[in-house]
C-alpha positions, 0 to 999 in steps of 0.5 A, a space after each residue: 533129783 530130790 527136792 532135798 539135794 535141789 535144796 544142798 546145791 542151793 545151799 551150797 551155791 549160795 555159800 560159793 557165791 558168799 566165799 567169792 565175793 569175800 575173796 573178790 573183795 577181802 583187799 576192800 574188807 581189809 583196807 576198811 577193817 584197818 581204816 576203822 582201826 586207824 579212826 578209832 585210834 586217831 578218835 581216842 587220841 584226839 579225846 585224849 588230847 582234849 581230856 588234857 586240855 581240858 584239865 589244863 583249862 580247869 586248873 588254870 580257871 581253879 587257880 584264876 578264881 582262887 587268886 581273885 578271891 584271895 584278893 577279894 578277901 583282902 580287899 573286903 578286909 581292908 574295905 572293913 578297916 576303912 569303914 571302921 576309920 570313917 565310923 571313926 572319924 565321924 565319932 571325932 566329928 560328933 565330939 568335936 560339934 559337942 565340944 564346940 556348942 557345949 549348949 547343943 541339945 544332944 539330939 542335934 548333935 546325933 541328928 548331925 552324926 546320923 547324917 553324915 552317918 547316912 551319907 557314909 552308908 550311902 557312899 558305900 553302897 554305890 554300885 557304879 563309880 560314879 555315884 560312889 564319887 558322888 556320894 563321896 562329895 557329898 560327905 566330904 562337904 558335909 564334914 567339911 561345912 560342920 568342920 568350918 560351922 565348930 571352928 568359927 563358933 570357937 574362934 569366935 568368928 560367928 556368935 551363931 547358938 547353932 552350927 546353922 551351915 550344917 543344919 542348912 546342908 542337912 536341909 537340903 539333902 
């Protein structure tokens, strides 16, 4: 025999060998070939399923911060309303020391509304509720305490030149 046939049946031993381990084993190549079909399905349903969620998650989030900017914005604008009547009410306040001590140098009438100003300002910004409270007390006794200084000074309960209580309360802030 030549090399060359030694060669063919080597060839084709090695291929009989191939052909029967396929057979031997097509039930298994199968079983595996249709296990992977059946993963790939079940992998693509699962992406699908979570693709869903996801979607669902996202458009609940959209409409969860479009509502709570909604009402952010109401609540700054009402916020700028808010502050516009304090500014407003200090104004009254400045008018009303003005008018009670007619002989008032102006600056200290400013120097009382830059307070009350300043304490309003101070109230606004506070970061934690606290320390708004705090503020806020603040600036309800300092208004309450130039209230009390113009309307004894008009009912003539103190012959005082100055709102003295304020001055005193301004002092000791």
């Amino acid at each position: 025999m030549t090399i060359l046939n030694k060669l063919i049946k080597l060839f084709y031993s090695i291929k009989d060998q191939n052909l029967q381990w396929h057979q031997t084993n097509q039930a298994d190549l199968a079983k595996l070939k249709q296990s992977r079909i059946l993963a790939e399905k079940a992998l693509e349903a699962l992406l699908i399923k979570k693709s869903v969620e996801l979607e669902h998650d996202i458009s609940l989030l959209k409409t969860k911060h479009n509502t709570e900017l909604s009402m952010l914005k109401i609540k700054c604008k009402q916020d700028i309303i808010d502050y516009k009547q304090y500014l407003s009410a200090l104004d009254k306040l400045k008018n009303s020391i003005q008018t009670s001590y007619t002989h008032l140098p102006e600056a200290i009438a400013f120097t009382i509304h830059h307070h009350a100003k300043y304490l309003l300002n101070q109230m606004w910004e506070a970061e934690d509720f606290e320390q708004k409270m705090h503020f806020e007390l603040k600036l309800i006794r300092f208004m309450t305490t130039v209230h009390e200084d113009a309307l004894a000074y008009l009912e003539g309960i103190t012959t005082e030149k100055l709102p003295e209580k304020t001055l005193s309360l301004i002092e000791r802030q």
